[in-house]
Each structure stands twice: as structure tokens, then as C-alpha cells.
Residue frames relative to the residue before (quaternion, step in Angstrom):
aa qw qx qy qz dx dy dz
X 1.0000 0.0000 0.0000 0.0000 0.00 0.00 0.00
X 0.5872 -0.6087 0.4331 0.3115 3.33 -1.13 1.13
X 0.4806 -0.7153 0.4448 0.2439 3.89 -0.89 0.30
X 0.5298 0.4246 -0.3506 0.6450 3.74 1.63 0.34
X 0.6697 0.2885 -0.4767 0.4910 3.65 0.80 -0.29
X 0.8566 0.2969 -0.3756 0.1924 3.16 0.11 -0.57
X 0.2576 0.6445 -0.5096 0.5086 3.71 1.48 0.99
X 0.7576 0.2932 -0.3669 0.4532 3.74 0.66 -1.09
X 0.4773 0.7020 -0.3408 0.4040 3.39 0.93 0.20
X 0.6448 0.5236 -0.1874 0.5244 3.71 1.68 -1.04
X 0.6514 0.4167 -0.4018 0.4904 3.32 1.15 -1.52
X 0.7474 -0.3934 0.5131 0.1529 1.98 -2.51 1.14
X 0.4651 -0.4604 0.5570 0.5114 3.77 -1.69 -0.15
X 0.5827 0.3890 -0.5423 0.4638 4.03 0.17 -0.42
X 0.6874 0.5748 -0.3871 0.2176 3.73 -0.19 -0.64
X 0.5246 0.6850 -0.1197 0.4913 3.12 1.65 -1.57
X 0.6783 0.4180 -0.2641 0.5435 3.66 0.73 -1.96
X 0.7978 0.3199 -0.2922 0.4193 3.75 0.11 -1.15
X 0.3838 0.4788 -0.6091 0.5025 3.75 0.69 0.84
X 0.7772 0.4517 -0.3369 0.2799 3.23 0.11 -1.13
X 0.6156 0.5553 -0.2959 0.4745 2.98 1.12 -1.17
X 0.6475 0.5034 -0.3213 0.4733 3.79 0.83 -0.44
X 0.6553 0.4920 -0.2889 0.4950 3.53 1.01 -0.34
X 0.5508 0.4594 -0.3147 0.6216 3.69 1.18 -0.81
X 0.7645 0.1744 -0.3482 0.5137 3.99 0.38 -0.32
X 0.5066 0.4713 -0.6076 0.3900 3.62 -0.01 0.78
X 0.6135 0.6515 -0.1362 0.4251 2.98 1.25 -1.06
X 0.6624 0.5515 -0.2130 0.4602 3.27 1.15 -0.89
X 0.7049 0.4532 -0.0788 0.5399 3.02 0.68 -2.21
X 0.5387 0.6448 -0.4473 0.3065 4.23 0.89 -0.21
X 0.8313 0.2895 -0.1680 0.4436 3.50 0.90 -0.82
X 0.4901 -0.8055 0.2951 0.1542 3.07 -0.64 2.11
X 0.2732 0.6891 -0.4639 0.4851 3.67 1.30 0.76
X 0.5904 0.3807 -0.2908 0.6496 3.97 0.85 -1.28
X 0.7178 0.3190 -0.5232 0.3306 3.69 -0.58 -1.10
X 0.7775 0.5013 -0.2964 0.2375 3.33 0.13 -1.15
X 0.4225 0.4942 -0.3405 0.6792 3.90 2.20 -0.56
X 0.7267 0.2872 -0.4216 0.4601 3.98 -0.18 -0.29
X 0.7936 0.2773 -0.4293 0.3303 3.82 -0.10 -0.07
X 0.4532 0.6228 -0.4874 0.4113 3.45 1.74 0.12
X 0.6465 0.7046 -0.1256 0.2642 3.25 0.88 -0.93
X 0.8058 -0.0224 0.1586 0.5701 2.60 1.04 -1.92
X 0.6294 0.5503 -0.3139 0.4500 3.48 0.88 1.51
X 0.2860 0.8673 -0.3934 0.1066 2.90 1.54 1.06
X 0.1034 0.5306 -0.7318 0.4150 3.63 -0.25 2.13
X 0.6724 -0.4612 0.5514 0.1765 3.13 -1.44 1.82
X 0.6584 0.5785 -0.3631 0.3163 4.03 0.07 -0.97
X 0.4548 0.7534 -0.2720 0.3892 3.54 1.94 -1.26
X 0.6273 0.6153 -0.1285 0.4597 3.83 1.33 -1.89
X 0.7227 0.4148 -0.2839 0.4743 3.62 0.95 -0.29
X 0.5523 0.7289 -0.3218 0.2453 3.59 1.38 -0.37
X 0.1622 -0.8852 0.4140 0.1368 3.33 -0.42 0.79
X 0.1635 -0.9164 0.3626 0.0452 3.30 0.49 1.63
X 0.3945 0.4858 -0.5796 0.5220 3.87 1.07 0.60
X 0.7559 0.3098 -0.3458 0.4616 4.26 0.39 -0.46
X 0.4268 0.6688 -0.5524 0.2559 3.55 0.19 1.28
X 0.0768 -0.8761 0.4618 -0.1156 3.39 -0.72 0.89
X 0.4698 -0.6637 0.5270 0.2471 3.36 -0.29 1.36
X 0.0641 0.5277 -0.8430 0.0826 4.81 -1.06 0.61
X 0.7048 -0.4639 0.5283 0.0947 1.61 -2.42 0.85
X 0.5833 -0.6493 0.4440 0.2028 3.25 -1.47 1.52
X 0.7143 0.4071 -0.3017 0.4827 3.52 1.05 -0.68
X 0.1820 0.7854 -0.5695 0.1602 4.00 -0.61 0.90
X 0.3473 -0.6755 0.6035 0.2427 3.67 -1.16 -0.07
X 0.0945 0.8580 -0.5002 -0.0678 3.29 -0.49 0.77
X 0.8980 -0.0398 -0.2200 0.3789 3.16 -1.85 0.68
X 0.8116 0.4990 -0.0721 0.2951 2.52 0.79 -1.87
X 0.4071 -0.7220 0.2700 0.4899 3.32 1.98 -0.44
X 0.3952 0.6018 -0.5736 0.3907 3.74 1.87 0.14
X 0.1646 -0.6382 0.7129 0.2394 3.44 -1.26 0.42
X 0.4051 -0.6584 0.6294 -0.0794 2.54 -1.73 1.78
X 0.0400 -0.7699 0.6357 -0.0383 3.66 -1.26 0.77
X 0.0993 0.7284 -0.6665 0.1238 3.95 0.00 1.84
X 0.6990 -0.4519 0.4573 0.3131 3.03 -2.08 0.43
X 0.7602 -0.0045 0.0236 0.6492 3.66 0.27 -0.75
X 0.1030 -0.5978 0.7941 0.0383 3.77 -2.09 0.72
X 0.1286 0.7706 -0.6077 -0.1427 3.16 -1.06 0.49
X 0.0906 -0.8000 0.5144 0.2954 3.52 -0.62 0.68
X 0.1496 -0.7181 0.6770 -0.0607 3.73 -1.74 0.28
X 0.5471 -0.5780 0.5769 0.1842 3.72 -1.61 0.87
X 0.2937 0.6614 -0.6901 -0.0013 3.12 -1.02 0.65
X 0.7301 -0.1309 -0.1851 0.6446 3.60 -0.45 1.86
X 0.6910 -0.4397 0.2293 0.5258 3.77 -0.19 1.46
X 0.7487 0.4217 -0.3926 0.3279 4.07 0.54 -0.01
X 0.4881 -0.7932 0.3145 0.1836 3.03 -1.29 1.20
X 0.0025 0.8155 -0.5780 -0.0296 3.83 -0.81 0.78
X 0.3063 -0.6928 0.6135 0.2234 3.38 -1.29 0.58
X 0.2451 -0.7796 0.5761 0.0138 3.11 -1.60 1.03
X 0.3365 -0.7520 0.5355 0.1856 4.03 -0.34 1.11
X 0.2286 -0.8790 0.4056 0.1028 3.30 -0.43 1.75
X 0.8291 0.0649 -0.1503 0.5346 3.35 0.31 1.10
């Protein structure tokens, strides 16, 4: 027996549901229509008015940052706010 079937074979039924449920929010949080409804929504700071939501862009979850830890998220999005760029963790 292959070694991925027979892991999905071990997981639990909670383990299984909260995959899915992780796949429906990658899914969700992927299309830059939601990111841009969730921070209208729920970010009310004056800074929100400067965002230029035609320059969003789904990057790559895996990166190294500043600090040089290398870092590995489900979703990055990056985006303008006053011609400068910031990245935003989609979800």
C-alpha cells in the first residue's frame, strides 16, 4: 500500500473535515475580489482609502523574510497603498 493512502486511511474524521475546510479557505481567500471585500469591510483605519486595489497580486506563500527566517503561508497578497508596496496575509 502506497504511503499517502495509507496515512488517509489513519486520519481521524476531525482531521479529514479540517483539511477540507482548509482547502475551501484557500480557495476562498484566493480570489483578489474577497481580499479586497474583507479589508473594505473589516479595516476601518483611514490608511484602507489609499489602497490601490487594481495592483493586487496573489506571491508565493513560501519566502524568507527580513529577518532571514524563511517563512511558508497559505495565501500572500501583495498591493499599493500610496505607490508603496506591502504584502497582505490572506486569511
Amino acid at each position: 500500500m502506497q504511503a499517502g493512502l495509507r496515512e488517509n486511511k489513519l486520519m481521524t474524521k476531525e482531521a479529514k473535515q479540517s483539511l477540507k475546510y482548509d482547502s475551501a479557505y484557500k480557495k476562498l481567500f484566493s480570489h483578489p475580489e474577497m481580499i479586497k471585500s474583507l479589508i473594505l469591510d473589516y479595516v476601518p483605519e483611514e490608511w484602507v482609502n489609499y489602497i490601490d486595489f487594481d495592483s493586487l497580486e496573489k506571491q508565493n506563500g513560501s519566502y524568507v523574510a527580513d529577518n532571514l527566517v524563511q517563512r511558508h503561508d497559505d495565501l500572500i497578497w501583495r498591493l499599493k497603498i500610496k505607490d508603496q508596496w506591502c504584502y497582505y496575509p490572506g486569511g
